[in-house]
C-alpha positions as CSV (number, residue, x, y, z in Angstrom):
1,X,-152.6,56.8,-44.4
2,X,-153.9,53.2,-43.7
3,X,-152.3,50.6,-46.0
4,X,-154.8,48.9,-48.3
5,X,-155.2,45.1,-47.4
6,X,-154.3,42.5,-50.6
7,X,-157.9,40.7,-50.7
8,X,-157.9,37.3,-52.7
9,X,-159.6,38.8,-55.8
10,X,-156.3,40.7,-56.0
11,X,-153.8,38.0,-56.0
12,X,-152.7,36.8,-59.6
13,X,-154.5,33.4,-60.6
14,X,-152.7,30.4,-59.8
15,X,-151.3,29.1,-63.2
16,X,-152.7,25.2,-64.2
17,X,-149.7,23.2,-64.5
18,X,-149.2,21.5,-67.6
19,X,-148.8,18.2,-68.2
20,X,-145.5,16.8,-69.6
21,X,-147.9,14.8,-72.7
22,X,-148.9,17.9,-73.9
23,X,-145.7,18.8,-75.3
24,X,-145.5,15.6,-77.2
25,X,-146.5,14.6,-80.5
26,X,-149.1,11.9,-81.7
27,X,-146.6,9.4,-82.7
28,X,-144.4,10.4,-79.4
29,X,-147.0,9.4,-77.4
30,X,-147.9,6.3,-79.2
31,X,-144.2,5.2,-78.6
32,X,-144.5,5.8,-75.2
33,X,-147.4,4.4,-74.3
34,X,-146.1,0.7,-73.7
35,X,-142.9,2.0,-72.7
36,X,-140.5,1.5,-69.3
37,X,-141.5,4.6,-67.9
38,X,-144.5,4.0,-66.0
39,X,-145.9,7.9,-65.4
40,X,-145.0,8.8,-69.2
41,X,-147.1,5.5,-70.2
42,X,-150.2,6.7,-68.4
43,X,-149.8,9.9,-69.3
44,X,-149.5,9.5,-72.9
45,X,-153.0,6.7,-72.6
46,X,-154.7,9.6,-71.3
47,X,-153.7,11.7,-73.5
48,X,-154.4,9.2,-76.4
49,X,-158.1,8.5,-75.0
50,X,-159.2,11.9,-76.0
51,X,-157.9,12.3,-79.3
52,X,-160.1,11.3,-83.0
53,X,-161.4,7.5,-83.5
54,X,-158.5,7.4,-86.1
55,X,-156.1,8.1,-83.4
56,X,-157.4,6.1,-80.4
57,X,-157.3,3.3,-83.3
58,X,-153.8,3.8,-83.5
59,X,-153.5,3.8,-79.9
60,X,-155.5,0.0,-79.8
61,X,-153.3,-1.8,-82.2
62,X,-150.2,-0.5,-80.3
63,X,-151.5,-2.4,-77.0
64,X,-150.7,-5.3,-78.3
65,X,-147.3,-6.1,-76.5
66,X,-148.7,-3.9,-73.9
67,X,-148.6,-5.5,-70.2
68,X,-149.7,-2.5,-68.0
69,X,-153.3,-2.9,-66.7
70,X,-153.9,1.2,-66.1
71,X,-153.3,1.3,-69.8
72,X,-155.0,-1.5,-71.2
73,X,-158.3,-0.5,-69.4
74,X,-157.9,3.2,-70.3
75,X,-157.8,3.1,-74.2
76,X,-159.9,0.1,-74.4
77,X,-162.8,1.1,-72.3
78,X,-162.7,4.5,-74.2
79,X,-162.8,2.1,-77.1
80,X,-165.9,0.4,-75.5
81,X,-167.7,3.5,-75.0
82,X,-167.1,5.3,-78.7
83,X,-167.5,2.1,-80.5
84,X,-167.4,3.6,-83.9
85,X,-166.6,0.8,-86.8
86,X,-162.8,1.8,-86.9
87,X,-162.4,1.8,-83.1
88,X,-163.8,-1.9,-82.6
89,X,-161.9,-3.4,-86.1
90,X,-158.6,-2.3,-83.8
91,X,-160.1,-3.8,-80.6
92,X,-160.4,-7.1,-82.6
93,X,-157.1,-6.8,-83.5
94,X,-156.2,-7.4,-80.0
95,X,-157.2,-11.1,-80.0
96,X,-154.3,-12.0,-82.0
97,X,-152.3,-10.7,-78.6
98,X,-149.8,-13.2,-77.5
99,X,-150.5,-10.6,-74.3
100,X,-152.9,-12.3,-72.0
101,X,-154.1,-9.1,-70.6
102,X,-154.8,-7.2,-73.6
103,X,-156.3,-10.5,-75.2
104,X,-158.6,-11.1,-72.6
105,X,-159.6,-7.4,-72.0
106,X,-160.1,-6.7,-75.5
107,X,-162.6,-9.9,-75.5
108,X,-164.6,-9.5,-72.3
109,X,-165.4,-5.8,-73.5
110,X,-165.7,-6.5,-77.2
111,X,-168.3,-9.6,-75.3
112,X,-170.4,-6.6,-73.8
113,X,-171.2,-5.0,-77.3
114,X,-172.6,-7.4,-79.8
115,X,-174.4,-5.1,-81.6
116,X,-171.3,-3.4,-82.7
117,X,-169.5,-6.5,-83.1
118,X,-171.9,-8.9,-85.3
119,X,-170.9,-6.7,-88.4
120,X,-167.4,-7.8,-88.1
121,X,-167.9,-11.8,-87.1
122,X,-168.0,-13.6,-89.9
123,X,-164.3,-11.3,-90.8
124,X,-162.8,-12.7,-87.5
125,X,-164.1,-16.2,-88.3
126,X,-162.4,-16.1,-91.3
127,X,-159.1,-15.2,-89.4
128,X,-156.0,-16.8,-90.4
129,X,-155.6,-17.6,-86.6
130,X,-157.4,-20.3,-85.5
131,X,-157.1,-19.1,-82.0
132,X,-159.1,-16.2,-83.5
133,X,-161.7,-17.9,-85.4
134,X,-162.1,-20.1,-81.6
135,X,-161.9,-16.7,-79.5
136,X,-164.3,-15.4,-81.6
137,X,-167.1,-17.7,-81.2
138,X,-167.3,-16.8,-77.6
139,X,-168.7,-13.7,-78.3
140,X,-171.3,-14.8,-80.0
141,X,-173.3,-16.1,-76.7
142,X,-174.1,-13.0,-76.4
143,X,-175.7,-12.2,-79.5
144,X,-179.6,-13.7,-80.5
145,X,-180.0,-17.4,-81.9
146,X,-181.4,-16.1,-85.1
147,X,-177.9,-14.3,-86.1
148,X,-175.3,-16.3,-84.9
149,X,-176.8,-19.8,-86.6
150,X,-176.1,-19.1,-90.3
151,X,-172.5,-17.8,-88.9
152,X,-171.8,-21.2,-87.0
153,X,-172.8,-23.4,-90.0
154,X,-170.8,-21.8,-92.6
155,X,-168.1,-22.5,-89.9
156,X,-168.9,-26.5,-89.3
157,X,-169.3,-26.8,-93.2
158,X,-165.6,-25.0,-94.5
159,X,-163.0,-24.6,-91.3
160,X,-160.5,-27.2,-91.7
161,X,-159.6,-27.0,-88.3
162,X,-160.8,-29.7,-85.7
163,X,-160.9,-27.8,-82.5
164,X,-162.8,-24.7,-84.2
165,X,-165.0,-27.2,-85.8
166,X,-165.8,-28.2,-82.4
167,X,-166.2,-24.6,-80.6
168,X,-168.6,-23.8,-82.9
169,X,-170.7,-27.0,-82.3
170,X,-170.7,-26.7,-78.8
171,X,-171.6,-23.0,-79.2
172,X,-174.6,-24.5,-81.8
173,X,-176.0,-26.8,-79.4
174,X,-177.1,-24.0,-77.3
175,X,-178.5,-22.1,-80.3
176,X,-179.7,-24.2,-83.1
177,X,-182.7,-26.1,-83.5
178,X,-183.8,-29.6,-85.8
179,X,-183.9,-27.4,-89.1
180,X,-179.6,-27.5,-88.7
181,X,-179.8,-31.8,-88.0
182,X,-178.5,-31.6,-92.1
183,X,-175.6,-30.0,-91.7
184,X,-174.8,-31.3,-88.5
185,X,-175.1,-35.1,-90.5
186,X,-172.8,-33.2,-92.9
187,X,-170.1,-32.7,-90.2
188,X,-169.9,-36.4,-89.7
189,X,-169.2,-37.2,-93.1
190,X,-166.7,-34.1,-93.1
191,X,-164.5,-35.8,-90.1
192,X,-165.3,-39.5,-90.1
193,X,-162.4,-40.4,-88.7
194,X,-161.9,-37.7,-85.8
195,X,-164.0,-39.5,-83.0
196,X,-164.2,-36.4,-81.2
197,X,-166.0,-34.8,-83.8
198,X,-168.6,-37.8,-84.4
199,X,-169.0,-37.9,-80.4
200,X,-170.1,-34.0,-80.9
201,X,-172.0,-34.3,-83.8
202,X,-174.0,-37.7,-82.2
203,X,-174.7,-35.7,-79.4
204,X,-176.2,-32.5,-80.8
205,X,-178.3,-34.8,-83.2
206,X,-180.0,-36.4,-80.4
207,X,-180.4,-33.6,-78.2
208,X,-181.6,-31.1,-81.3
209,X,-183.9,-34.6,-82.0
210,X,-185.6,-34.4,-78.8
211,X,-186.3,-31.3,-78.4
212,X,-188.3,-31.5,-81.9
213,X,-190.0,-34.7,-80.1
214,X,-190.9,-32.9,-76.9
């Protein structure tokens, strides 16, 4: 009697090996995920990157101390790509970083989505941090003229604070026109004594009085 040959299709399927995050809780993985061990890390980021907004939230905020790239770019470009109204309040939490890395990652991709960002500017340039408010106002290059104006003049006429005072003037001069030459004149009388501020202000008054001449 001829033996019967074992074809393929016979053969047991190959069992899909698990991976070791599966096994681990939420909060597990969120203590992980910045942690010394470098495969556990990535694994728990990926792991993290598929779960609810509220999670991958959760996941955000704990980058901040975080200094490994693969994990950074993982959660926050998931981040990027959801951009729900809970996902990109944690991404802006991220500028507050003393972490380079995170804080400029979290920026450059928070930079490519204005539209989902503009809800939550004048928040951030109401920040506590001034490095905040100034970090802030680079995002808004990327957002229309029309928007960003009323945002940069409430800043020039209450922040207290000379260098954000003068972020958001250079960031004006690029967007306003003559109708802001008031509040401009009201900067001056703000600072009168901070010669970097009058050299500024000077400077956007004749070049936002030019163009109205031309």
């Amino acid at each position: 009697m001829a033996l019967k040959r074992k074809t393929n299709q016979d053969a047991a399927p190959a069992e899909v090996a698990e991976s070791p995050s599966e096994h681990f809780s939420i909060g597990e993985l969120l203590e992980q995920l910045c942690g010394s061990d470098v495969e556990l890390s990535h694994q728990a980021a990926e792991r993290l990157a598929k779960e609810s907004d509220e999670t991958l939230s959760d996941a955000i905020i704990n980058l901040n101390e975080c200094q490994d790239e693969f994990v950074i770019d993982i959660l926050l470009l998931e981040g990027q790509q959801r951009a729900s109204d809970m996902v990109v309040s944690a991404m802006s939490d991220l500028l507050a970083s003393e972490e380079p890395g995170v804080r400029n990652r979290a920026l450059e991709l928070m930079s490519q989505m204005p539209e989902q960002v503009l809800p939550i500017m004048p928040e951030l340039l109401a920040n506590p941090d001034k490095d905040v408010r100034i970090l802030s106002m680079n995002m808004l290059n990327y957002m229309p003229n029309h928007q960003i104006v009323p945002l940069l003049l409430k800043v020039i006429a209450e922040d207290a604070e000379i260098n954000v005072v003068a972020q958001a003037m250079d960031t004006l001069s690029g967007a306003a026109d003559a109708s802001v030459l008031s509040a401009v004149e009201g900067v001056k009388a703000r600072f009168p004594d901070e010669s970097y501020i009058q050299f500024l202000a000077d400077n956007l008054i004749d070049q936002l009085t030019n163009q109205s001449d031309s």
